[in-house]
C-alpha positions as CSV (number, residue, x, y, z in Angstrom):
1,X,0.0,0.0,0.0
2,X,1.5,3.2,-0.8
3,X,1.3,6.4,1.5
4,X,1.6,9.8,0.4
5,X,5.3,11.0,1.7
6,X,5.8,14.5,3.4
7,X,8.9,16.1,1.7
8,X,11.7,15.8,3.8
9,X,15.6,15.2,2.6
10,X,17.6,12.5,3.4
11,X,19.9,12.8,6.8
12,X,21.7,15.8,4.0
13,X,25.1,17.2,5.2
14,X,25.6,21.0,4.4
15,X,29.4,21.6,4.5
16,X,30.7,25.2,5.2
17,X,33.3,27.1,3.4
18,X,36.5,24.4,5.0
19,X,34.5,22.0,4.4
20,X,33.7,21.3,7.9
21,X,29.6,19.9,8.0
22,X,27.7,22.0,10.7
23,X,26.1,21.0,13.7
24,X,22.6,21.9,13.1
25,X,22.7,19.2,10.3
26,X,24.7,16.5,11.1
27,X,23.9,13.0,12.3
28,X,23.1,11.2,15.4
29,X,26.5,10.3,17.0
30,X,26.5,6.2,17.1
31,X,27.7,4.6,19.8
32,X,29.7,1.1,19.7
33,X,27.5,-1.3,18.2
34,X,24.9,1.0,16.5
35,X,24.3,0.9,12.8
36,X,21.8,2.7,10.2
37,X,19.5,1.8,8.3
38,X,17.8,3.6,5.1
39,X,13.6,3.5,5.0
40,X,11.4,5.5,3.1
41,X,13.9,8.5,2.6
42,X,14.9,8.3,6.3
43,X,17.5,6.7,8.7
44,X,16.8,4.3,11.7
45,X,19.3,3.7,13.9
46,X,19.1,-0.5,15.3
47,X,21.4,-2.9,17.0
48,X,21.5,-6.0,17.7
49,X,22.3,-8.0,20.6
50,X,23.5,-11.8,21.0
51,X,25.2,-14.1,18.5
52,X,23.1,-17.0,17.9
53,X,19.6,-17.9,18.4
54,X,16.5,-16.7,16.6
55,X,15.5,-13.1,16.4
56,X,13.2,-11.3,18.7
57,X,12.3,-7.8,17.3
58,X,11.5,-5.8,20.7
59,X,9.9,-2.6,20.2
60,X,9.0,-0.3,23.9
61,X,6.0,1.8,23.7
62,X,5.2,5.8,23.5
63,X,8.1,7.5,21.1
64,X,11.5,6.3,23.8
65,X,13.8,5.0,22.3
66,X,15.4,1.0,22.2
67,X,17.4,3.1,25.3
68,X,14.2,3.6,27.4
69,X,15.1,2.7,31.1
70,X,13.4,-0.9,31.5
71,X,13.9,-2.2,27.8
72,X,17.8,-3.4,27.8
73,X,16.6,-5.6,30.6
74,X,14.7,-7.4,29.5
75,X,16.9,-7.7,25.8
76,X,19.5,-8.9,27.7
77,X,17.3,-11.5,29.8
78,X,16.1,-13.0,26.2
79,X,19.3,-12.9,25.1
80,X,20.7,-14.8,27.7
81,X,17.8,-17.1,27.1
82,X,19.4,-18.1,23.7
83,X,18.1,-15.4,21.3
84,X,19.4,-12.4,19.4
85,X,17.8,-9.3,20.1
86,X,17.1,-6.5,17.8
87,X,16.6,-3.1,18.9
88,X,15.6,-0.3,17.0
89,X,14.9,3.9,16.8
90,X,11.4,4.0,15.4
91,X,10.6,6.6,13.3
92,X,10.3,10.1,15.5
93,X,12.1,7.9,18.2
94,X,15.3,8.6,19.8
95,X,18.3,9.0,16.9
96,X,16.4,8.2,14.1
97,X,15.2,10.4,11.8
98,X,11.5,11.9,12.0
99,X,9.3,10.7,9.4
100,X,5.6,11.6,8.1
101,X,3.3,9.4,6.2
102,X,1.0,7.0,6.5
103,X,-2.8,6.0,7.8
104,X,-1.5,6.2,11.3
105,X,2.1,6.3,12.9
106,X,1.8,2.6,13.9
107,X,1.2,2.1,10.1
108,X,4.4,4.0,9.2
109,X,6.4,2.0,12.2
110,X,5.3,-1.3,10.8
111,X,6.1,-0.4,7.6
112,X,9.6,0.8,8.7
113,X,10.0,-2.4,10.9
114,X,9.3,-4.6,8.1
115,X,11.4,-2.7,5.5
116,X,14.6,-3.3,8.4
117,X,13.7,-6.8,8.8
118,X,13.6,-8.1,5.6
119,X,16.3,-5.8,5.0
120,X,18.8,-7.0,7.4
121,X,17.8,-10.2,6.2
122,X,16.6,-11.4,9.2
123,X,13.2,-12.6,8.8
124,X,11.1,-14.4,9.9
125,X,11.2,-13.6,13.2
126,X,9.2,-12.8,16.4
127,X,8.3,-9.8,17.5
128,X,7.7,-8.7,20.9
129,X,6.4,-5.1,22.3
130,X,5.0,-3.3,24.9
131,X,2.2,-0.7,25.0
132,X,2.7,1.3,22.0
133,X,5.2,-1.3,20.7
134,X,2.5,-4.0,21.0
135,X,0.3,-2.3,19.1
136,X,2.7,-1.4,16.3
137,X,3.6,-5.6,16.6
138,X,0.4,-6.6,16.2
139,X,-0.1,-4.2,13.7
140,X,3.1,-5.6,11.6
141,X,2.1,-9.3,12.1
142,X,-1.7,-8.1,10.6
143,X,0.4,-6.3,7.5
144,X,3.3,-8.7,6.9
145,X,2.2,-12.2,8.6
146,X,4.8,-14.1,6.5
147,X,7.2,-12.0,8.4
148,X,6.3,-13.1,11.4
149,X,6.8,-16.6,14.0
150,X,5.7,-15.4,16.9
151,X,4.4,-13.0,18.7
152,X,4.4,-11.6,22.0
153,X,2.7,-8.2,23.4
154,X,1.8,-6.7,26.9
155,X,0.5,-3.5,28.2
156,X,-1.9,-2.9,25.6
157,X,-3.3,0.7,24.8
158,X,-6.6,0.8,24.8
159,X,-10.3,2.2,26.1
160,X,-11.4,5.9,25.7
161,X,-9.2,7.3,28.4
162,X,-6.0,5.4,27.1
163,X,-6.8,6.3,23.4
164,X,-7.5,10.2,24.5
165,X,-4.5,10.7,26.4
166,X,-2.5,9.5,23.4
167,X,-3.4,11.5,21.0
168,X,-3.9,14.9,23.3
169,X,0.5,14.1,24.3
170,X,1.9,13.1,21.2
171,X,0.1,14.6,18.5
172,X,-2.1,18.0,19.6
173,X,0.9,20.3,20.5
174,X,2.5,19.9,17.3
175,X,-0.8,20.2,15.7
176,X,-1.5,23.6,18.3
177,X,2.4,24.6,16.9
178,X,1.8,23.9,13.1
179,X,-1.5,26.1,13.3
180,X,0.4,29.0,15.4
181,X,3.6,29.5,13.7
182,X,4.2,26.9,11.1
183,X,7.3,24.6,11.1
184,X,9.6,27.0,13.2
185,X,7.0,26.6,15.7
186,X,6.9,22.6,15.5
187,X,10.6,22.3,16.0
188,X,10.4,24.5,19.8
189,X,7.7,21.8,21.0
190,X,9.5,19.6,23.7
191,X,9.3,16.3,22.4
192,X,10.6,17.2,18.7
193,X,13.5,19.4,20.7
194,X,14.9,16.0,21.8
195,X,14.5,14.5,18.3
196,X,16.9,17.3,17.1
197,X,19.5,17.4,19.9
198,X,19.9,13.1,19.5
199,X,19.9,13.7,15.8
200,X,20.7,17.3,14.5
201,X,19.7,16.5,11.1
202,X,16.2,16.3,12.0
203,X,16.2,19.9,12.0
204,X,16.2,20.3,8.6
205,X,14.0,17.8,7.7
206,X,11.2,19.5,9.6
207,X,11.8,22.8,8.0
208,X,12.2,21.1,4.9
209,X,8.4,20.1,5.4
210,X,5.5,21.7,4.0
211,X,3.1,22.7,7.5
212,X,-0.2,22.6,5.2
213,X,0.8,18.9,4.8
214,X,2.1,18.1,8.2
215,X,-0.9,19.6,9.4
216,X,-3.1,17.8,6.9
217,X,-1.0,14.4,8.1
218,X,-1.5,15.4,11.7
219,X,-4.8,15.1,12.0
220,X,-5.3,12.2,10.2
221,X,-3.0,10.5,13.1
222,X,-4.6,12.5,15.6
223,X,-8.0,10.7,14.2
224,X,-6.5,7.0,14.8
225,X,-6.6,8.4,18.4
226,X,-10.6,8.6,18.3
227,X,-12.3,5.8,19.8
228,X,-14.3,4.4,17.2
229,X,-16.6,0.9,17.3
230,X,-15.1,-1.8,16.3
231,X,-11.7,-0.5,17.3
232,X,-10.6,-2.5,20.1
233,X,-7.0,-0.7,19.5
234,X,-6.6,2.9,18.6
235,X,-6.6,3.4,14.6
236,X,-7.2,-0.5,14.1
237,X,-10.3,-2.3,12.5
238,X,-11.0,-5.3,14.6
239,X,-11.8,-7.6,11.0
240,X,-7.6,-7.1,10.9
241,X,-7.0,-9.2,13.7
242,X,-8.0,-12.5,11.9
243,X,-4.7,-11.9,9.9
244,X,-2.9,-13.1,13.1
245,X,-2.4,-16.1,12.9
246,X,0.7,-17.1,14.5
247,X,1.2,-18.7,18.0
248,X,0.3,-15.2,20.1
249,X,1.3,-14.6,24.1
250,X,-1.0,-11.7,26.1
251,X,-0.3,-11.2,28.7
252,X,-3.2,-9.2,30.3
253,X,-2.9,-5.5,32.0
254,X,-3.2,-4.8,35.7
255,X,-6.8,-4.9,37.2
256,X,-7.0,-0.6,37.3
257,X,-4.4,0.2,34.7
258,X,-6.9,3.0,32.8
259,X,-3.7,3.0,30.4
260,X,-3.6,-0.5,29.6
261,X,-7.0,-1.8,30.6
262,X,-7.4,-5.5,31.4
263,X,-10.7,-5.1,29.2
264,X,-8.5,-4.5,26.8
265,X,-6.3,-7.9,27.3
266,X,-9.6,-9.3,27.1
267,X,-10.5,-8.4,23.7
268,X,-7.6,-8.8,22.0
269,X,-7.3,-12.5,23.3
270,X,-10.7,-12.9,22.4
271,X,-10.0,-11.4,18.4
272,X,-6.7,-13.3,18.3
273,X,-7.8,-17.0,17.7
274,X,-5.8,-19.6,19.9
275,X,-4.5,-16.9,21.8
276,X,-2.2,-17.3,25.1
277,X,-3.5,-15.3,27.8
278,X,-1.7,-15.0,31.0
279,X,-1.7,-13.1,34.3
280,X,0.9,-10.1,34.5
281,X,4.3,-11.4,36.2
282,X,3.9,-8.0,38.0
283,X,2.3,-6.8,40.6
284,X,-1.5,-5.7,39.7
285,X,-0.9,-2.2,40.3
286,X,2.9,-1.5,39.1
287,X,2.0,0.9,36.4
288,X,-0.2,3.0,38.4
289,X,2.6,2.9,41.6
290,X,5.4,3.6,39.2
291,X,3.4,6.6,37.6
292,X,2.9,7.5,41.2
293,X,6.4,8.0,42.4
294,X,7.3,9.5,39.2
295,X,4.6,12.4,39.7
296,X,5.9,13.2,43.4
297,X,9.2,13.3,42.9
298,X,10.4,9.9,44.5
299,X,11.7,8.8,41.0
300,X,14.1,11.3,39.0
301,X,14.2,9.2,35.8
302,X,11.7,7.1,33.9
303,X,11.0,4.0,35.9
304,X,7.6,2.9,33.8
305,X,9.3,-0.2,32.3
306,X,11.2,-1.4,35.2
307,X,9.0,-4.3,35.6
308,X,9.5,-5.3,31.9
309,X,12.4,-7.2,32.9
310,X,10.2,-9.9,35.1
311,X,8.0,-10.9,31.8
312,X,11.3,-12.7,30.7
313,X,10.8,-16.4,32.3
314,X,6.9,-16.5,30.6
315,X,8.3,-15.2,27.5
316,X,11.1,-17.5,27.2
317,X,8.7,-20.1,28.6
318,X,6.4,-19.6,25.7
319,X,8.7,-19.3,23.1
320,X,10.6,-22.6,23.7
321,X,7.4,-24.4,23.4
């Protein structure tokens, strides 16, 4: 399926008078063990851990990064299990370049993921994700299920609260910066200020953007966002689900998480025929006490995911069957 592109240029180096390429539009800076990899007239950034074993694409959730506090974790703990592990920028995700197109973002990400897969050469494989990278799994094993062995997902987004709080943090306040003061004003929202310092480059490729079609492209993500029947995830036609048909683990969110509802869990056992459904390996409420000591100040850093780690024995259980 094709998807209309925003302009933007390709990770372009502008050299000054010695020759010398600037700051604003160079690179990400790799560290040891990072490569890139070229989709759709952008650059994501991926490494892989372990030497043998099959693969297990891991994807976290929101727009963090494969460096996300909580995610090595539980790479490692798979890898130690006897699989290679890849991690990858999405997207508008930590050094990777920012991208615009397609029906939704988790459309462009599954696109992107499948594009890296079957470039690397490493398909198929399984892929495993968390909140938002559970639903951009699921959505790759419904696009390209001859890509896919397995899959694994937890913390799924879902219900009108989870849906509306989505779409009001990452998509409104570039749509409120777009209307205000076009492109220059998209690049001082906070989030997008992060995409630049990892990867200067991006810089350019959002002023290289037209803001009519960012805009345009904006609000159709924003609309993905709007609970709609028959959308048991955000942006998702629940007829899609059938499509899975690969050996699928759940495992179910916490009894109150209005993020990830159990409901939610639920359903998508429910669509997914022959489904695995299992209890979280967490405590009940470990979302809603993590999110807790974040907003008063107990927590400096992002400690959302630090329970990811304890999903590894099920996982690995699963997968060896």
């Amino acid at each position: 399926m094709e998807h209309p592109h925003l302009p933007g240029p390709r990770r372009r180096q502008r050299r000054g008078g010695a020759g010398v390429t600037t700051l604003e539009t160079a690179g990400p800076q790799l560290k040891r063990g990072e490569k890139t990899f070229d989709v759709n007239g952008g650059t994501v950034v991926y490494e892989i851990l372990g030497k043998t074993g099959e693969f297990i694409a891991l994807t976290p959730g929101g727009r963090f990064s494969k460096d996300i506090e909580g995610l090595r974790p539980l790479a490692q703990a798979l890898v130690k299990g006897g699989y290679r592990v890849l991690l990858w920028d999405r997207p508008n995700c930590g050094k990777s370049d920012v991208q615009f197109y397609g029906q939704s973002e988790s459309h462009m990400r599954a696109e992107t993921l499948h594009a890296l897969i079957t470039g690397l050469g490493i398909g198929p494989c399984i892929l495993a994700g968390g909140s938002g990278g559970a639903r951009d799994s699921m959505l790759t094993t419904m696009l390209y299920p001859e890509m896919v062995r397995k899959l694994v997902v937890w913390n799924i987004v879902g219900g009108i609260y989870g849906t509306f709080v989505l779409g009001s943090y990452y998509i409104v306040p570039s749509i409120l910066a777009v209307r205000g003061t076009g492109m220059q004003g998209v690049i001082h929202v906070d989030e997008w200020k992060q995409r630049i310092a990892e990867n200067p480059a991006n810089r350019e490729r959002f002023l290289a953007t037209d803001p009519d079609d960012f805009l345009k492209l904006m609000l159709r993500w924003l609309n993905a966002f709007v609970s709609k029947p028959g959308q048991t995830i955000p942006g998702v036609d629940d007829e899609m689900f059938d499509r899975i048909r690969v050996p699928t683990l759940i495992i179910r969110g916490g009894e109150n998480d209005m993020d990830h509802p159990k409901r939610t869990s639920l359903e998508v056992n429910c669509l997914i025929k022959g489904s695995t459904l299992i209890d979280p390996p967490w405590p009940e409420d470990a979302w809603e006490r993590a999110s807790e000591a974040r907003a008063s100040g107990k927590v400096k850093r992002f400690n959302m995911f630090d329970t990811w780690v304890q999903a590894a024995p099920a996982i690995l259980d699963f997968l060896g069957r």
